[in-house]
PQR file of N, CA, C, O and H, with PARSE charges and radii, in Angstrom:
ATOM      1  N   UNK A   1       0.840  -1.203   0.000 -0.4000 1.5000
ATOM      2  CA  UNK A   1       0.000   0.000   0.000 -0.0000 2.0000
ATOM      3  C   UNK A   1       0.877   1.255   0.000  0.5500 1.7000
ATOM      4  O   UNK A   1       0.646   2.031  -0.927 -0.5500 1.4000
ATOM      5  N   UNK A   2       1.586   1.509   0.636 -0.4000 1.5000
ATOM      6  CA  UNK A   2       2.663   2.247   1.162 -0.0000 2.0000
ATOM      7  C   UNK A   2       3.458   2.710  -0.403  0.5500 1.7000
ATOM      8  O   UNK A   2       3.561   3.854  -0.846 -0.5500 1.4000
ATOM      9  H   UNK A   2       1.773   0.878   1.389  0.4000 1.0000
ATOM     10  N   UNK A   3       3.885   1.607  -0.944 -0.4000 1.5000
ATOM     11  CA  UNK A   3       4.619   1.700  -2.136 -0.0000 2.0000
ATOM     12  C   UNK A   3       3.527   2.377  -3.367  0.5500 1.7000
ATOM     13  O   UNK A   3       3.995   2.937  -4.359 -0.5500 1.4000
ATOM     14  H   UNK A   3       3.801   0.678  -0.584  0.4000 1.0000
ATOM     15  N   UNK A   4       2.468   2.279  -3.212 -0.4000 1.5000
ATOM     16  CA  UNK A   4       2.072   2.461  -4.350 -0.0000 2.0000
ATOM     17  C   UNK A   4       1.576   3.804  -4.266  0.5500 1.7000
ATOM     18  O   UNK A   4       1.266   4.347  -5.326 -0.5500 1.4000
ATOM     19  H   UNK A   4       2.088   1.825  -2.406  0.4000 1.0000
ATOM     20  N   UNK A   5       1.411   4.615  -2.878 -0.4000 1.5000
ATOM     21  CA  UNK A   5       1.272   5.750  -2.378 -0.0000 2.0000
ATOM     22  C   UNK A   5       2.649   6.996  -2.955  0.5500 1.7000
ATOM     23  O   UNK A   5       2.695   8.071  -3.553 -0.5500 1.4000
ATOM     24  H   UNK A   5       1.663   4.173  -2.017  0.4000 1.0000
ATOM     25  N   UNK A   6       3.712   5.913  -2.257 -0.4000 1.5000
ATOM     26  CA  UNK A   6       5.091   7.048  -2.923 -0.0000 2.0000
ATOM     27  C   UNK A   6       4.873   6.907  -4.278  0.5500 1.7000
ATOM     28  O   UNK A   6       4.706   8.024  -4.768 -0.5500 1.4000
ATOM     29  H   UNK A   6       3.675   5.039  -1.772  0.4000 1.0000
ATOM     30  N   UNK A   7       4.785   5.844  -5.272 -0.4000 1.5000
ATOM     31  CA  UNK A   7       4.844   6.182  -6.880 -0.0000 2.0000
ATOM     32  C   UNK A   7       3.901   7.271  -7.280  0.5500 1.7000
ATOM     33  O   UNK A   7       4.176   7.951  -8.268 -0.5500 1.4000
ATOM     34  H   UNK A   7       4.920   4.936  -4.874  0.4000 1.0000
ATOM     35  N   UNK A   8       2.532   7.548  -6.418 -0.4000 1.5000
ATOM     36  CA  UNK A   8       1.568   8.191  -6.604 -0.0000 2.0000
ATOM     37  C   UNK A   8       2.295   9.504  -6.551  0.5500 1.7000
ATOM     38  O   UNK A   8       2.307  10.228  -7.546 -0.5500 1.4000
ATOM     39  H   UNK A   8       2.308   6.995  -5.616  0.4000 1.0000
ATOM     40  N   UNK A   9       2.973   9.887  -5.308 -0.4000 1.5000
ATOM     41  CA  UNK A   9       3.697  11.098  -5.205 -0.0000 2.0000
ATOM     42  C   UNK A   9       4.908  11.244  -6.156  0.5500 1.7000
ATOM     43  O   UNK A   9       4.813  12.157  -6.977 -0.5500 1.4000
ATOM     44  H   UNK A   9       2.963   9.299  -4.500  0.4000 1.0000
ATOM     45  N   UNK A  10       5.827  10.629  -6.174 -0.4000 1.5000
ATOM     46  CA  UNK A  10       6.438  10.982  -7.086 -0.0000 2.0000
ATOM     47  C   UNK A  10       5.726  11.065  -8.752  0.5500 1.7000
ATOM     48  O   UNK A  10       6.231  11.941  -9.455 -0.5500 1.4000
ATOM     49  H   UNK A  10       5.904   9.887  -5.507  0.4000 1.0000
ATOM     50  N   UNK A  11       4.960  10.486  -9.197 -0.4000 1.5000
ATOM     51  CA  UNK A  11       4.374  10.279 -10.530 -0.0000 2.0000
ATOM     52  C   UNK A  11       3.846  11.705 -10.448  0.5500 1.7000
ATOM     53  O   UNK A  11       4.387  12.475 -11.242 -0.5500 1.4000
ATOM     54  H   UNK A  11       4.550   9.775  -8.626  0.4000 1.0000
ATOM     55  N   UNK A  12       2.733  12.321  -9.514 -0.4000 1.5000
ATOM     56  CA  UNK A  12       2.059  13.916  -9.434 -0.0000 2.0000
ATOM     57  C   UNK A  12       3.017  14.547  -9.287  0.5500 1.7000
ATOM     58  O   UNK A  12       2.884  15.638  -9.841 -0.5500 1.4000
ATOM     59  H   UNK A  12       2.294  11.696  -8.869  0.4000 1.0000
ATOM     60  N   UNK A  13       4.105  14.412  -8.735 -0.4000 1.5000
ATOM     61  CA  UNK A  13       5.361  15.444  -9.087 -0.0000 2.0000
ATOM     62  C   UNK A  13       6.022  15.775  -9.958  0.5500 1.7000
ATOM     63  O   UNK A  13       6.280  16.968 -10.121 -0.5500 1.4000
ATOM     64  H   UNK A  13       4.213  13.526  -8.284  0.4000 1.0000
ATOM     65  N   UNK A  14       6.541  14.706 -10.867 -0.4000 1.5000
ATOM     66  CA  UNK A  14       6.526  14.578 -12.169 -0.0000 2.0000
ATOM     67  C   UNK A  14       5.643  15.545 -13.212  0.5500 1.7000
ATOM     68  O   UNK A  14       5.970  16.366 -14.069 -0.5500 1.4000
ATOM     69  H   UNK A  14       6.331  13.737 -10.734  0.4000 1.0000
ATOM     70  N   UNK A  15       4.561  15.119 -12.793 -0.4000 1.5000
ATOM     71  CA  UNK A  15       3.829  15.869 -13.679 -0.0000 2.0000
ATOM     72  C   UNK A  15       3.453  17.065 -13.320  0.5500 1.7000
ATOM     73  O   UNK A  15       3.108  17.870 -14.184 -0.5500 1.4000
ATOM     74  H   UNK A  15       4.295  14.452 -12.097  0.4000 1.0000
ATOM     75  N   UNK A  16       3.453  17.408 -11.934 -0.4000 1.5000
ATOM     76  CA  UNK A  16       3.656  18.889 -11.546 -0.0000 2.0000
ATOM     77  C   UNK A  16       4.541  19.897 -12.528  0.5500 1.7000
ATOM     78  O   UNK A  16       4.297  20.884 -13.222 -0.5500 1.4000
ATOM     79  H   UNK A  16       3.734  16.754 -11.231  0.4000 1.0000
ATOM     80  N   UNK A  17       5.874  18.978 -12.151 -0.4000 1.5000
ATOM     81  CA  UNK A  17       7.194  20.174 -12.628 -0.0000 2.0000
ATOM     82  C   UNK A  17       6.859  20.138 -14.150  0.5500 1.7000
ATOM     83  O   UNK A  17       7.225  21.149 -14.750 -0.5500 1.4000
ATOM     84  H   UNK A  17       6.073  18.176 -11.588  0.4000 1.0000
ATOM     85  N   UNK A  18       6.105  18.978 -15.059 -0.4000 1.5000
ATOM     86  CA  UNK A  18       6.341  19.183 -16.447 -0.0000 2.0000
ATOM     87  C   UNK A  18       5.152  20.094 -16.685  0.5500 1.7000
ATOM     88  O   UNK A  18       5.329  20.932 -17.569 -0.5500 1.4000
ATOM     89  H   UNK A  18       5.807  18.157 -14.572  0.4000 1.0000
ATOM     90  N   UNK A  19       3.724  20.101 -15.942 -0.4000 1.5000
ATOM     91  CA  UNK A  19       3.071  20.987 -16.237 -0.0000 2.0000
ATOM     92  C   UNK A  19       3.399  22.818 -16.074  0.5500 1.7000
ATOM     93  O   UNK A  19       2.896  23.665 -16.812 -0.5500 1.4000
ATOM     94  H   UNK A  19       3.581  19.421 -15.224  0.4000 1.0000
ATOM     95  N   UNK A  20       4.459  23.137 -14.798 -0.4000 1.5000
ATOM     96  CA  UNK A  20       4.910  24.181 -14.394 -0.0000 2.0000
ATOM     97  C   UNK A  20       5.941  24.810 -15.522  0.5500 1.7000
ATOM     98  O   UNK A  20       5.891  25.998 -15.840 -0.5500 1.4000
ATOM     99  H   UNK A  20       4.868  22.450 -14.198  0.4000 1.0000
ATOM    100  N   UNK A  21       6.877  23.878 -16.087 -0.4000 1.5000
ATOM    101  CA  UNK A  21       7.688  23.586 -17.196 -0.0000 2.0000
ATOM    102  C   UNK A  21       6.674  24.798 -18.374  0.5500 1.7000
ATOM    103  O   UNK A  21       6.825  25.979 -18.686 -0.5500 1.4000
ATOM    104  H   UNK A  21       6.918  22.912 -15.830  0.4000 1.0000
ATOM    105  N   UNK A  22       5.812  23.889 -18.682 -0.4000 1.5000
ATOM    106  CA  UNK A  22       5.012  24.677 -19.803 -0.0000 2.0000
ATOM    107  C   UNK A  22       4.117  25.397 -19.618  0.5500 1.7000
ATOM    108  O   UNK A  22       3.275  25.745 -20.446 -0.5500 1.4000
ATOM    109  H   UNK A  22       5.690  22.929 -18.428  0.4000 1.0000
ATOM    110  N   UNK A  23       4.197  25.691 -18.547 -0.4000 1.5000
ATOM    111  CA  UNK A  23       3.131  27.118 -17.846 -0.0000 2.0000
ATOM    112  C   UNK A  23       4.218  27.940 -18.033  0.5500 1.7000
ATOM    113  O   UNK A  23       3.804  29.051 -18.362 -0.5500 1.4000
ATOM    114  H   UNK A  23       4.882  25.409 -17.875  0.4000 1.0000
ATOM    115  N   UNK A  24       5.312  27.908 -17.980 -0.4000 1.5000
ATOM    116  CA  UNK A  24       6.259  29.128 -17.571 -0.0000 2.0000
ATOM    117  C   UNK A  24       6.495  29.292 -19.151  0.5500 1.7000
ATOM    118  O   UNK A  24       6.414  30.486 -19.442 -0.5500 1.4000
ATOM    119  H   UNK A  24       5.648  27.005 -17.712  0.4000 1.0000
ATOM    120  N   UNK A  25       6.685  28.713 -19.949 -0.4000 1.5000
ATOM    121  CA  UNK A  25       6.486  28.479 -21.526 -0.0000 2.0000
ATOM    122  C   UNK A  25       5.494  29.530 -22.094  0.5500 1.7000
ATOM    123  O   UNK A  25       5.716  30.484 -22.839 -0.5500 1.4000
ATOM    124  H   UNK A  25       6.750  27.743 -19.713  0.4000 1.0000
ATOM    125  N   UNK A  26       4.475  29.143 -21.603 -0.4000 1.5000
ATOM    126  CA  UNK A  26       3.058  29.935 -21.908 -0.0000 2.0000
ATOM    127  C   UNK A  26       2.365  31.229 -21.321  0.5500 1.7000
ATOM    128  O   UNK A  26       1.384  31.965 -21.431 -0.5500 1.4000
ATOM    129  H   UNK A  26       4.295  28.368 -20.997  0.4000 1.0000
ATOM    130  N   UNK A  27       4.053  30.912 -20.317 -0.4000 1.5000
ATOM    131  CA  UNK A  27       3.495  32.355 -19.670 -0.0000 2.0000
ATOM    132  C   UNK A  27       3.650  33.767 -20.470  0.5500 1.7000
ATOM    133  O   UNK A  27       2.767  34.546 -20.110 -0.5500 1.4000
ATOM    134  H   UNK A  27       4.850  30.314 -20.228  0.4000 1.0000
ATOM    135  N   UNK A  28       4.077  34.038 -20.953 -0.4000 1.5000
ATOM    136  CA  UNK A  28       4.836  34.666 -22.084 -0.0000 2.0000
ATOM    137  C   UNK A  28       3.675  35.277 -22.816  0.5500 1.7000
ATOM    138  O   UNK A  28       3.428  36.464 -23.030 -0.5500 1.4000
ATOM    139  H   UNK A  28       4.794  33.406 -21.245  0.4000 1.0000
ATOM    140  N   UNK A  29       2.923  34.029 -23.199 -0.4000 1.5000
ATOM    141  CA  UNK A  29       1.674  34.591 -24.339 -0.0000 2.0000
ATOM    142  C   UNK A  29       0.744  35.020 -24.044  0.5500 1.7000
ATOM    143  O   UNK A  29       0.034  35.850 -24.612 -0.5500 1.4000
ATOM    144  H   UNK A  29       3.124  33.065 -23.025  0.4000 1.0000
ATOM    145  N   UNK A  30       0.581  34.245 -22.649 -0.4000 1.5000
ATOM    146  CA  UNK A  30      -0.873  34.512 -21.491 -0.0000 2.0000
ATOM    147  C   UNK A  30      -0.680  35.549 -21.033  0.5500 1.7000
ATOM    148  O   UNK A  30      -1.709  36.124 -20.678 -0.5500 1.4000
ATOM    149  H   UNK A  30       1.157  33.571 -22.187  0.4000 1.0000
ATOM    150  N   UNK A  31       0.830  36.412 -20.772 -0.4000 1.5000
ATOM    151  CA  UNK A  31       0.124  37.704 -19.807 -0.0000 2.0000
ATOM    152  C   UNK A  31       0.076  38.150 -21.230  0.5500 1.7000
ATOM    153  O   UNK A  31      -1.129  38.168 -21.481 -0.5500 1.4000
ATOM    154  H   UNK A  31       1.666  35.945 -21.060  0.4000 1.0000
ATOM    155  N   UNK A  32       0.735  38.525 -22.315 -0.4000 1.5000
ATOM    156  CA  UNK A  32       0.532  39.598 -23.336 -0.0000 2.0000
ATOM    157  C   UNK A  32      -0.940  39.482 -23.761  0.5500 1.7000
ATOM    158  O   UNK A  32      -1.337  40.537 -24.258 -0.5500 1.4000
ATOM    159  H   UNK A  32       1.714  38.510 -22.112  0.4000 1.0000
ATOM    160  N   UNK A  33      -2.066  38.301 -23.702 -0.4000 1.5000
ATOM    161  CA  UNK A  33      -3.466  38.346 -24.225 -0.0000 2.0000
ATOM    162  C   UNK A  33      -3.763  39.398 -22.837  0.5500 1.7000
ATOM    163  O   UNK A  33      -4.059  40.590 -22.745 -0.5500 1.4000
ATOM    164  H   UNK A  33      -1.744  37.444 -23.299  0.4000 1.0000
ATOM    165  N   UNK A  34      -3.553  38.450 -21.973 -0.4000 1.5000
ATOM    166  CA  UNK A  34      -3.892  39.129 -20.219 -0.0000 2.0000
ATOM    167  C   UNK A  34      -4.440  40.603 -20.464  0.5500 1.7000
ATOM    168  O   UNK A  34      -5.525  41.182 -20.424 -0.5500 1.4000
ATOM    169  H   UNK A  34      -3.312  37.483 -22.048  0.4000 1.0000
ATOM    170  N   UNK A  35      -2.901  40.946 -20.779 -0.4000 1.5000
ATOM    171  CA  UNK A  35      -2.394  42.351 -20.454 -0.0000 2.0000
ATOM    172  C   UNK A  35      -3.242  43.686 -21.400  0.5500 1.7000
ATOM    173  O   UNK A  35      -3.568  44.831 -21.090 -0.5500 1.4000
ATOM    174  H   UNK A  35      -2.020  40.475 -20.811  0.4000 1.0000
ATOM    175  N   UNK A  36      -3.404  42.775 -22.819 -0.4000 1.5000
ATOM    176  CA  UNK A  36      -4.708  43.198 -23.685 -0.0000 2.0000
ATOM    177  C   UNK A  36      -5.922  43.230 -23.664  0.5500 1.7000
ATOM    178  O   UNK A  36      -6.541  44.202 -24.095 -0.5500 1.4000
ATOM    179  H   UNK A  36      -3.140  41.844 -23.072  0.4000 1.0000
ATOM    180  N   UNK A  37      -6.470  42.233 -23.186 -0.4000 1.5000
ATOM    181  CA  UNK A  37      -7.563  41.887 -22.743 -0.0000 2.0000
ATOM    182  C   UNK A  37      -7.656  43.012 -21.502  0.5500 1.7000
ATOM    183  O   UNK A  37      -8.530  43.823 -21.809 -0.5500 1.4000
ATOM    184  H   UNK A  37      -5.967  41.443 -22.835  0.4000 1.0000
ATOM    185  N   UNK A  38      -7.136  43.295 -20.377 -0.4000 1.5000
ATOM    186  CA  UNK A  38      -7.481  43.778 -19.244 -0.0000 2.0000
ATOM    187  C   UNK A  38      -7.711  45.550 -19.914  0.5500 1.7000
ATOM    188  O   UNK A  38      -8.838  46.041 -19.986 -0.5500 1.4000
ATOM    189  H   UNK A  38      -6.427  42.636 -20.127  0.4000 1.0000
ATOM    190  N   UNK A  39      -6.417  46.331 -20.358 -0.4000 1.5000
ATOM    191  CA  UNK A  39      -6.031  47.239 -21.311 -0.0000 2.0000
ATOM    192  C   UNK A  39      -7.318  47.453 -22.074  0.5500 1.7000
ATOM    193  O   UNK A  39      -7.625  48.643 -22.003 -0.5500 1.4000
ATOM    194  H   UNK A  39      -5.502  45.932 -20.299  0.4000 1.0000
ATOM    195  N   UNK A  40      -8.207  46.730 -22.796 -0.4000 1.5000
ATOM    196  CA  UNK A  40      -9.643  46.770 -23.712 -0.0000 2.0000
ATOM    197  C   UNK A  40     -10.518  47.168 -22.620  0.5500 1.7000
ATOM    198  O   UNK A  40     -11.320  48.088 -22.781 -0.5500 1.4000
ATOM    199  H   UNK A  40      -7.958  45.763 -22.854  0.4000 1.0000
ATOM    200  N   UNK A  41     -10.385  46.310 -21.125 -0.4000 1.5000
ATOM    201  CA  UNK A  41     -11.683  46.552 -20.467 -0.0000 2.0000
ATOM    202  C   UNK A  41     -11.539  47.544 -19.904  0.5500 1.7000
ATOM    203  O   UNK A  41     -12.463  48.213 -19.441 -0.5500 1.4000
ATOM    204  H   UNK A  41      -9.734  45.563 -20.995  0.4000 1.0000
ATOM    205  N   UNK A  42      -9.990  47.903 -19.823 -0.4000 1.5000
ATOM    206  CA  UNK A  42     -10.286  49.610 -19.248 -0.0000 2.0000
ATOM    207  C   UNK A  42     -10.796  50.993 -19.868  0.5500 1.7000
ATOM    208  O   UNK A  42     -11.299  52.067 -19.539 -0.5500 1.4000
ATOM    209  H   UNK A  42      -9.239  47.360 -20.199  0.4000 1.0000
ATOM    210  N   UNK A  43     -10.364  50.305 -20.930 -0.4000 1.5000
ATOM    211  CA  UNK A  43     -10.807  51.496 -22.268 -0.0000 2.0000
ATOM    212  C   UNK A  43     -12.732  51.459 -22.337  0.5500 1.7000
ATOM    213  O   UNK A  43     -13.504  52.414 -22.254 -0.5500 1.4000
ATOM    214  H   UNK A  43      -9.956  49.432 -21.197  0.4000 1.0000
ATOM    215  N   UNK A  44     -12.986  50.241 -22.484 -0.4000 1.5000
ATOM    216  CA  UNK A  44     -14.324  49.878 -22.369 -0.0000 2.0000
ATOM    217  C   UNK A  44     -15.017  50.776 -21.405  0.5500 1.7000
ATOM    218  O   UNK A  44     -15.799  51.662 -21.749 -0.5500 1.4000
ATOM    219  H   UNK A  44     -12.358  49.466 -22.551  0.4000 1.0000
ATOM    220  N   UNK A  45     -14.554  50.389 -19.697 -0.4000 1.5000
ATOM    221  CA  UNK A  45     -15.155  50.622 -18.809 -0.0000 2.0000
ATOM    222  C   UNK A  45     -14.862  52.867 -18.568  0.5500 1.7000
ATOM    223  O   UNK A  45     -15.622  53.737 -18.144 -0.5500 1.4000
ATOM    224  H   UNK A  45     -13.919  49.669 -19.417  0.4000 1.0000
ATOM    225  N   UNK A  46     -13.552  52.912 -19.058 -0.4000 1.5000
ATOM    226  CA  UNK A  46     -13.645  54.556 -19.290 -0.0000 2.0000
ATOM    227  C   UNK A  46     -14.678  54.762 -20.313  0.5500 1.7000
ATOM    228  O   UNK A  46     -15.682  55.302 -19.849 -0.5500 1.4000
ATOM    229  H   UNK A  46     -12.935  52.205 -19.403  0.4000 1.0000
ATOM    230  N   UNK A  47     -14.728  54.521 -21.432 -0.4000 1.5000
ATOM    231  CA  UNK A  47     -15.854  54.818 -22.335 -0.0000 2.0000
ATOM    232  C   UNK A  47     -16.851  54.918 -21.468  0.5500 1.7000
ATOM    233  O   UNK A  47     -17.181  56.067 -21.174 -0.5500 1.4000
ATOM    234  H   UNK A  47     -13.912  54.082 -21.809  0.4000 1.0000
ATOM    235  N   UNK A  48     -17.557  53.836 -20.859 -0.4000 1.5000
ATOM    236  CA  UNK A  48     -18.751  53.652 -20.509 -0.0000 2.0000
ATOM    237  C   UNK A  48     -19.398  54.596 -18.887  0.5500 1.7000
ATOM    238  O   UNK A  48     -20.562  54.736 -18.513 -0.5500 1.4000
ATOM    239  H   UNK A  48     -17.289  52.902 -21.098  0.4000 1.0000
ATOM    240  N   UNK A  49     -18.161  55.069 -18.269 -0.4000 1.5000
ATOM    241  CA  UNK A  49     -18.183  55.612 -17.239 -0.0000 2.0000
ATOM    242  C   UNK A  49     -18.842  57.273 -17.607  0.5500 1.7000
ATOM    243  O   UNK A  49     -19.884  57.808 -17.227 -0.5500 1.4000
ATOM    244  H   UNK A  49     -17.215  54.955 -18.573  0.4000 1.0000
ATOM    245  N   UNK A  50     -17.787  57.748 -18.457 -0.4000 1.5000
ATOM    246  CA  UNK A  50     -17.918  59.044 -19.074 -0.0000 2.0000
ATOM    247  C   UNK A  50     -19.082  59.102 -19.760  0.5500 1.7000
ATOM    248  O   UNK A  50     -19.631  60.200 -19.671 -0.5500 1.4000
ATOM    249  H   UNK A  50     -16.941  57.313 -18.765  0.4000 1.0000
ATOM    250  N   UNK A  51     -19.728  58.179 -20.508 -0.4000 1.5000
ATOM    251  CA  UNK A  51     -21.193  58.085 -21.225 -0.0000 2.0000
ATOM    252  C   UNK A  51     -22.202  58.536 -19.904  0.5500 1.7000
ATOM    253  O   UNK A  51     -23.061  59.417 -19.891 -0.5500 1.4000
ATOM    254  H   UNK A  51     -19.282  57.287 -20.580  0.4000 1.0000
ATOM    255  N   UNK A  52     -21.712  57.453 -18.615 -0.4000 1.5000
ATOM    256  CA  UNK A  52     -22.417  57.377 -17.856 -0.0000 2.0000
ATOM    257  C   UNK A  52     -22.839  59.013 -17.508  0.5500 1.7000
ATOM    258  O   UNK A  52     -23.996  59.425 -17.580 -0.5500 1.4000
ATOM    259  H   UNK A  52     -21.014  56.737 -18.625  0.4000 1.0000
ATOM    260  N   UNK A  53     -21.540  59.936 -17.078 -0.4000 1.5000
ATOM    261  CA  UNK A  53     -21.703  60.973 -16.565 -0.0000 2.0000
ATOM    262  C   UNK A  53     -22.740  62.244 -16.740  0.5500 1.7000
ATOM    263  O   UNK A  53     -23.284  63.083 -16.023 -0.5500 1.4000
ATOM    264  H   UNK A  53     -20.599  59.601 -17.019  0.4000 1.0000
ATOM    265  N   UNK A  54     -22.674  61.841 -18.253 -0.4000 1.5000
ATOM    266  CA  UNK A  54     -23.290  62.358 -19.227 -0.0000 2.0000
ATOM    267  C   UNK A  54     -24.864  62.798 -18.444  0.5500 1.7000
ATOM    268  O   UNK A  54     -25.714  61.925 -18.271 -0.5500 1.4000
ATOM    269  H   UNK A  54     -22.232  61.160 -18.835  0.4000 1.0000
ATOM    270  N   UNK A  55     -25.112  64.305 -17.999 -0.4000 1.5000
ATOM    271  CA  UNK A  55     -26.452  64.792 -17.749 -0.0000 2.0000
ATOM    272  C   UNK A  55     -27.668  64.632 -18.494  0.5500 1.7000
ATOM    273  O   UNK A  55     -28.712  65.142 -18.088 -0.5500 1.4000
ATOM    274  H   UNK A  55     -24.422  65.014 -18.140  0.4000 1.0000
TER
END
C-alpha cells in the first residue's frame, strides 16, 4: 500500500514540474493576451463611465 502511495507522489510530481515547465512556456503569451484583454476593459469601462456621466 505504502509503495504504491510514494509512486503516486512521485508520478504527481513529475507531472507537476512538467506541467509548471510549460506554464512558464506559456506564460509569455498569457500575460501579453492578459495584459490586452485587461487594457480593452479599461478602455471599455472609461468609455462607458464618461457616457455614464453624461447629464
Amino acid at each position: 500500500m505504502r509503495f504504491w502511495f510514494v509512486l503516486l507522489a512521485l508520478l504527481g510530481k513529475e507531472t507537476y514540474a512538467y506541467y509548471y515547465e510549460r506554464n512558464a512556456l506559456n506564460a509569455t503569451a498569457a500575460n501579453k493576451v492578459c495584459a490586452l484583454s485587461t487594457y480593452l476593459k479599461g478602455i471599455a469601462h472609461r468609455v462607458n463611465s464618461e457616457s455614464a456621466v453624461v447629464p
